[in-house]
N, C-alpha and C positions, 0 to 999 in steps of 0.2 A: 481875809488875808490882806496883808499890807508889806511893802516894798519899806527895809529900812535902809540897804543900799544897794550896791549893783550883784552880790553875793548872798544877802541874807533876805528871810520872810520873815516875815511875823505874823503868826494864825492863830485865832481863839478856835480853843477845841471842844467838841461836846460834855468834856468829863471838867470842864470850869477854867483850863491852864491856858497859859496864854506861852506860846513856846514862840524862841527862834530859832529857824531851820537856816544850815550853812545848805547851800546850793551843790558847791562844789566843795568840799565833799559833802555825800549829801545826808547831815549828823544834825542832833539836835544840839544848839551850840546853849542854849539856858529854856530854864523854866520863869519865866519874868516874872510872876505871880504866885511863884511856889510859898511866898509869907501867909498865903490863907491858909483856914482851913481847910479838909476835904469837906467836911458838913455845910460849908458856905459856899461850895463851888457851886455856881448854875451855868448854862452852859453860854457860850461867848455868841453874843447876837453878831457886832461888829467891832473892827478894828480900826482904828486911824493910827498916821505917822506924821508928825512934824518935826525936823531937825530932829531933838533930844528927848522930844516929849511924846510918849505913849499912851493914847486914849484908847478903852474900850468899854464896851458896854453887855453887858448880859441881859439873862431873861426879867432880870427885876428891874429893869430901865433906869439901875442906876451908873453915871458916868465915872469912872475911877481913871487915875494917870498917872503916870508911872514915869521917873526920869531912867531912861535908856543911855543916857551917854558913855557908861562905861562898859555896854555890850563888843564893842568892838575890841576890847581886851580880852574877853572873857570867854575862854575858851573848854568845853569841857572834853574828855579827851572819850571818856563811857559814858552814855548818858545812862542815867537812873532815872526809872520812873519815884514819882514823888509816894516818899513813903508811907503817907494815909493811902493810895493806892494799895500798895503791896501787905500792908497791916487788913484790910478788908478784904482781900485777893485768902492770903493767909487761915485768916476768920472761915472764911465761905469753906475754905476745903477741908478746915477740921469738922467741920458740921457735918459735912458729908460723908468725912469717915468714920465720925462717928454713928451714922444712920444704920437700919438692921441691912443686910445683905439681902439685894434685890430679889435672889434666886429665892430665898427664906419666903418671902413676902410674896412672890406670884405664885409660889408651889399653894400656899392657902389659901390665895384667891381661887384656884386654878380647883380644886376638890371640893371648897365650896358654891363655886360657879358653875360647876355641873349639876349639883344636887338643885339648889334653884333654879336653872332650865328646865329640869324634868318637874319641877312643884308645878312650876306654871304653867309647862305644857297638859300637865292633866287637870290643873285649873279652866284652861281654857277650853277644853274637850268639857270636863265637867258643866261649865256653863253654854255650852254650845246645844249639850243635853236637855237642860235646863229649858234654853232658849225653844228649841225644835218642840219641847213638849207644850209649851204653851202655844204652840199655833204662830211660831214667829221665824219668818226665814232669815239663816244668819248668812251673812255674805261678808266673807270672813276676807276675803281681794282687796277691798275699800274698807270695812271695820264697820258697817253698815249694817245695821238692824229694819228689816223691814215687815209690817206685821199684814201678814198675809192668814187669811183662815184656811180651815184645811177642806172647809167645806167650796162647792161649788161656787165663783165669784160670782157671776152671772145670773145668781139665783134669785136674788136681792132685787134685780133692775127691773 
């Protein structure tokens, strides 16, 4: 943020724009930077003010400046967000309506998610079977295979 006079800020913003905010009242009075594009916006590292001259810099560390002296005329009465904004904003919610309906989409996870719970639950019995038949303790807590004989341990020593 930077002081351009006793009423106005000037703040580079995450979304690329370099706005000035009236104080009192408290409105966005311009978008300084609204000539780029959306695709070129990267987001505002810093701001400086000199008299008339607007410097700032973003994440590609290049320095761009801007002559401000006819801010103080310039008065917008609604601010509008800048319309590659609202063009992507737009975009984003047709996609979505156009997506299947969620309810559609969990109901068949939902019927097939059970049927593969119980595969695997008797997979895992199955192989626990398995396991116990070969003389192998399953310790099913930890996920720990330990092979124990079924004979006498002590017998060996």
């Amino acid at each position: 943020m930077a002081k351009y006079d006793e009423d106005t800020l000037i703040t580079g913003c995450d979304d690329g724009y370099v706005r000035a905010i009236s104080l009192l009242p408290n409105k966005v009075i311009s978008v300084i930077n609204s000539d780029i594009d959306a695709e070129d916006c990267l987001p505002i590292s810093k701001v400086a003010v000199k008299g008339d001259l607007l410097a700032y810099v973003a994440t590609d560390e290049i320095v761009r400046i801007y002559d401000v002296s006819s801010l103080g005329t310039r008065v917008v009465e609604e601010y509008e967000e800048p319309p590659e904004r609202e063009e992507r904003e737009e975009a984003r919610d047709e996609e979505l309506e156009e997506d299947k309906d969620w309810e559609e989409i969990e109901g068949q996870f939902d019927s097939e998610g059970e049927e593969d719970e119980e595969e695997e639950e008797e997979e895992v019995a199955r192989a626990q079977m398995e396991v116990e038949d070969r003389g192998i303790k399953w310790d099913g807590n930890k996920g720990n295979m330990e092979r124990k004989k079924r004979e006498n341990f002590f017998k060996d020593l």
